[in-house]
C-alpha positions as MATLAB code, in Angstrom:
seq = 'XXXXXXXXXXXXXXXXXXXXXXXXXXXXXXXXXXXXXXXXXXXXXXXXXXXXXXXXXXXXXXXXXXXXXXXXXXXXXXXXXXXXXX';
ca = [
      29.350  -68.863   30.190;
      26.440  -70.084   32.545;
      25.433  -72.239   29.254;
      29.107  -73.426   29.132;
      28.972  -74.860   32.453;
      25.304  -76.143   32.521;
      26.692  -78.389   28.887;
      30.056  -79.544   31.087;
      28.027  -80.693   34.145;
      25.534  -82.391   31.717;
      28.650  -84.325   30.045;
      30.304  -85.487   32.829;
      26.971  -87.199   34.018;
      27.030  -88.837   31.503;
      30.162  -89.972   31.346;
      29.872  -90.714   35.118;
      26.640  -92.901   34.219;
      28.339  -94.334   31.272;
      31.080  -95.572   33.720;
      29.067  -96.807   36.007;
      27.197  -99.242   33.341;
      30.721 -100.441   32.575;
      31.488 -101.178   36.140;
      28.162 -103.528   36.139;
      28.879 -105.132   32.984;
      32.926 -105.963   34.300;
      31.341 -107.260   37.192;
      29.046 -109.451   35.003;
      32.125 -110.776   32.714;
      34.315 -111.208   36.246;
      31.723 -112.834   37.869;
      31.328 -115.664   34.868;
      35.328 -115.981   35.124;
      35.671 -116.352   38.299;
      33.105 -119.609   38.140;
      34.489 -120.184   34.402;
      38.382 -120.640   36.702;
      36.576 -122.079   39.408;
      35.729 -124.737   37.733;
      38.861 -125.307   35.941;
      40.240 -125.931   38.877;
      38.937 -129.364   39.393;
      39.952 -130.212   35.658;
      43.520 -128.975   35.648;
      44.236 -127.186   39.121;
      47.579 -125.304   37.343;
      45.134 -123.529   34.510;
      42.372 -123.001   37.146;
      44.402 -121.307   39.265;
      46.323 -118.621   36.283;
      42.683 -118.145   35.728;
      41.824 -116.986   39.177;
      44.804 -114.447   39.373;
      44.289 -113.004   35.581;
      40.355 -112.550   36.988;
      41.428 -111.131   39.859;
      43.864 -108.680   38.458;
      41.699 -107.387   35.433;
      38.817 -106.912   38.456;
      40.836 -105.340   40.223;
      42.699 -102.831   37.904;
      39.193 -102.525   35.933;
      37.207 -100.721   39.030;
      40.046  -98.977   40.260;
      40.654  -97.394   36.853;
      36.680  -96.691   36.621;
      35.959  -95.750   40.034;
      39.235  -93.304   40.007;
      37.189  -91.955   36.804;
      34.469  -91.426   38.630;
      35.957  -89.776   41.182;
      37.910  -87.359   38.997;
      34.297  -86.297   37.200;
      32.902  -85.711   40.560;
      35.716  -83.665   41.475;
      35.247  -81.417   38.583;
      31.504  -81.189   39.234;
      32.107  -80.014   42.358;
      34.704  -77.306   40.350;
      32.030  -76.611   38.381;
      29.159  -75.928   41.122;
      31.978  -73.671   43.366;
      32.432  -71.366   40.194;
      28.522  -71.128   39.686;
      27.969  -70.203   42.907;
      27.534  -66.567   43.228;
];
């Protein structure tokens, strides 16, 4: 059992670390839109601005859904240390 758990923790680490390199490479690829739109807006205001809202929704939605992820693993880590405890 002890082995059970000590496999668990190890995989939701890494799935927690995992996450969190996908959170820095969404904020790489909504950083570049964001100037990408920014600059569109200068060239045709109407497409600059869609651009702005789609990069501002996929941000959005794309760390809440990874940070809620995160959350949930750390939640079940802490499941996981309250049933090792003796």
């Amino acid at each position: 059992m002890p082995d059970s758990i000590e496999r668990r923790r190890a995989e939701l680490h890494l799935w927690i670390r995992e996450t969190r390199h996908t959170q820095r490479q969404l904020a790489k690829l909504v950083g570049v839109l964001g100037a990408v739109s920014l600059g569109l807006m200068f060239w045709r205001p109407t497409v600059g601005i869609f651009g702005l809202a789609i990069t501002s929704i996929v941000a959005f939605m794309g760390f809440w859904i990874t940070a809620s992820h995160i959350a949930d693993w750390r939640a079940k880590l802490d499941d996981l240390r309250r049933r090792a405890a003796p």
